[in-house]
N, C-alpha and C positions, 0 to 999 in steps of 0.2 A: 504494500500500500504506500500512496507516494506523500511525504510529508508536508503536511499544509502550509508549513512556514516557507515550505520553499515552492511551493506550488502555484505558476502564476495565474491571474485572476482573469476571469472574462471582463475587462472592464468595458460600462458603458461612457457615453459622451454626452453629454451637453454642454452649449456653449451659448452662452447670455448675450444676447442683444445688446448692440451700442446702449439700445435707451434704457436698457435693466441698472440703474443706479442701486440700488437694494436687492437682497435677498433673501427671505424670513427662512430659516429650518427649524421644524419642527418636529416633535418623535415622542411616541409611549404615553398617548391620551388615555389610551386603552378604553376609549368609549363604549358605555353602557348605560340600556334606560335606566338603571335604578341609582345610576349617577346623574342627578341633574345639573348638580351646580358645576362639575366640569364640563360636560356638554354645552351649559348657556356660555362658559367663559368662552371656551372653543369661537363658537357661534360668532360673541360678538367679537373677538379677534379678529374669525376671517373675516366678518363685515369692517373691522374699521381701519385692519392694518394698511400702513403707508410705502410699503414695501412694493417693489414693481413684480415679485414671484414669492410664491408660499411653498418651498418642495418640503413635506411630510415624509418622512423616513424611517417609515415601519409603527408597527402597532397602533396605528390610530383607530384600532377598535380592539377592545378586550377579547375577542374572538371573531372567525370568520370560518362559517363551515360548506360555502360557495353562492355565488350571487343569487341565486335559487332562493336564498333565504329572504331576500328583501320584499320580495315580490306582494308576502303577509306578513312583514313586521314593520311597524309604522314607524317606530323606533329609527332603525336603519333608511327607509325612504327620508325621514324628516335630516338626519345625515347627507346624504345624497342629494337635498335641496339647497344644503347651507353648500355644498362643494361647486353647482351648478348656480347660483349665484355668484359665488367666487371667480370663480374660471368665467365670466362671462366681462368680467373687469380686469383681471390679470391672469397669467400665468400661475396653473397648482398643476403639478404635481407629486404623485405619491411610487413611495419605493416600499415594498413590503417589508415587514415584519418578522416574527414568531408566531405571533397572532394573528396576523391575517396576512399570511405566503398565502392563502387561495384567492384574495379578492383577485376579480380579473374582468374582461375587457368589457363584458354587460353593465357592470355597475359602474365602474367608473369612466366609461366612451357617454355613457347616461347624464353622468355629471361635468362633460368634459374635461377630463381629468388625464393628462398623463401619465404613462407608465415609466418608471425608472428602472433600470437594471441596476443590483446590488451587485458590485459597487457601478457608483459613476465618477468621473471624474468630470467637474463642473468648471470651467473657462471663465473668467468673470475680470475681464478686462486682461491685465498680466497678470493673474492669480489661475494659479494652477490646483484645485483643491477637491480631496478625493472623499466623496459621499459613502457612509453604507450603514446601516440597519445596526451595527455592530455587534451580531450573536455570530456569526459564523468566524469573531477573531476571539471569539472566546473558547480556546482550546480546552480551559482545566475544566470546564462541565463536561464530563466525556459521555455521561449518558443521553445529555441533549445533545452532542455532536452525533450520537449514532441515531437518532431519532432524526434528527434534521436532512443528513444524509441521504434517508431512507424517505422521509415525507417533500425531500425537495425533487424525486425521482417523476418523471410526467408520467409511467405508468402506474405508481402508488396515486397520485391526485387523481390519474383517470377512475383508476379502481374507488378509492375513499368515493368523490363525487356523484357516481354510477348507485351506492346506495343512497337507501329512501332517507329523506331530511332527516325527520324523525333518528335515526341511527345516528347520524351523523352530529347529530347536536347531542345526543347521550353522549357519545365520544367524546365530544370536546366537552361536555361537563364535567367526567374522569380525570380530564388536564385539568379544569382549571381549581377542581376539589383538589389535587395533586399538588398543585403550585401554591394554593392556601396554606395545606398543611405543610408546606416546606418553610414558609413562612414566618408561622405560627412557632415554629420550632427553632426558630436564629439558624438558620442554616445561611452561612454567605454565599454570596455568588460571586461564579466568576468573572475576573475583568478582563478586559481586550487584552491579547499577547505581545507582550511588546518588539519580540524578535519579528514574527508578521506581521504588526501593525506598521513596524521599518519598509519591509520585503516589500509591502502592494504599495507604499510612498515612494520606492525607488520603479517601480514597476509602472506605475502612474506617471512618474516622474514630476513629482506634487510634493509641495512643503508641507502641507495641513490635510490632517486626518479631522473628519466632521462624523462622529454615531450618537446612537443612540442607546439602548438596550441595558444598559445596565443601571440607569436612574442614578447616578452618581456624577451629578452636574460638576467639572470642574476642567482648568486647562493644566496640561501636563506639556511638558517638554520632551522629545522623539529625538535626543541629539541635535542638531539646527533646524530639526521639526517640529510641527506642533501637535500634540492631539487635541480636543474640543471634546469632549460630552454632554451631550444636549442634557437637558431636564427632562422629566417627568412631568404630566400634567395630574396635579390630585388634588381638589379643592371641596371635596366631602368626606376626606378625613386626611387627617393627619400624618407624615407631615406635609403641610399645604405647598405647593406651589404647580407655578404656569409661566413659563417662562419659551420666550422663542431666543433663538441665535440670530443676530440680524449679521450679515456679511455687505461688507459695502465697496463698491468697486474699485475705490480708493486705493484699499487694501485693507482697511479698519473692520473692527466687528465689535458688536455690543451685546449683551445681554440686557435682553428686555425681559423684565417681570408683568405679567398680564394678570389682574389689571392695575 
């Protein structure tokens, strides 16, 4: 088996328009109806931010068991209006997840919403800076790497998706009882590797590493590189926050706290 540190990555591209002076990143809303008060933050975010593109980079919904699901959950449509209001003023889009690697091209083509390939590497004037989800640099979880592995395969999503909804949301209820009670019990989780998080920066040929996934907002130093970890969005319990990455063409970036 070939070593991920040194395993190079399918990187995607995007490259930002002259006029994109800003660039909001955001990641790990884990949105769900029985959270209201980070879904309205969400909400009014995407309505008021000043930013000329909103790329979302994984987990922006606590689960996704295939767009199928929207179709009767009003929950998820009302989602899907705040994204297609968005995208009809700027540029969004979304890079998957843990929790939602199945959303795919019905639900968000719906919302006008771009797809991102994990990683991308994002062009934003002279900035060269390398986007990803940040679970697949997280080597020391190894039961979730053999998990992901195997659920990031198009014949496991064809097979998973092909069962009835119904199955399919039991399933991911077993994850998400699973990841409670890992929880509940201080178990830590692992952070991005820092030998690979180097390897796909020289491989990108990009100073700045941008994820998300591990809810441990903070900037670290990669040798003359930077890494970035986005926040978590949690504003019905504790501890609270909502916070985007703003990138600016300049070269600068800010953290904004919402609201």
């Amino acid at each position: 088996m070939s070593d991920p540190r040194t395993t190079r990555p399918k990187i995607g591209l995007l490259t930002a328009p002259s006029a994109w002076l800003t660039v909001d990143l955001i990641s790990d809303l884990h949105l769900q109806a029985c959270e209201t008060a980070t879904f309205e933050a969400w909400r009014a975010y995407m309505a008021s931010t000043t930013a000329d593109a909103v790329l979302i980079l994984g987990d922006l919904f606590e689960v996704w068991v295939g767009d199928d699901a929207a179709n009767s959950d009003p929950f998820l449509q009302r989602c899907a209006e705040v994204l297609k209001q968005t995208s009809s003023q700027k540029y969004v889009a979304f890079m998957p997840g843990n929790r939602d690697f199945l959303v795919g091209p019905d639900y968000l083509g719906g919302g006008g919403v771009e797809l991102l390939n994990d990683p991308t590497l994002l062009e934003l004037g002279a900035q060269r800076i390398l986007l990803t989800h940040g679970d697949a640099l997280c080597l020391d979880d190894q039961p979730y790497q053999a998990f992901r592995s195997q659920a990031r395969q198009p014949q496991w999503q064809q097979a998973f998706l092909a069962k009835p909804l119904a199955e399919r949301q039991e399933f991911a209820r077993g994850l998400r009882a699973l990841s409670e009670s890992q929880k509940n019990e201080g178990m830590s989780f692992a952070d991005a590797d820092h030998e690979m998080s180097q390897f796909w920066l020289v491989q990108a040929q990009a100073d700045r590493l941008v994820h998300g996934h591990t809810h441990r907002p903070a900037d670290h130093a990669l040798g003359a590189a930077h890494r970035h970890v986005l926040s978590d969005w949690s504003l019905d319990h504790a501890p609270w926050r909502a916070q985007a990455l703003r990138l600016k063409r300049d070269g600068d970036l800010e953290r904004i706290n919402w609201p």
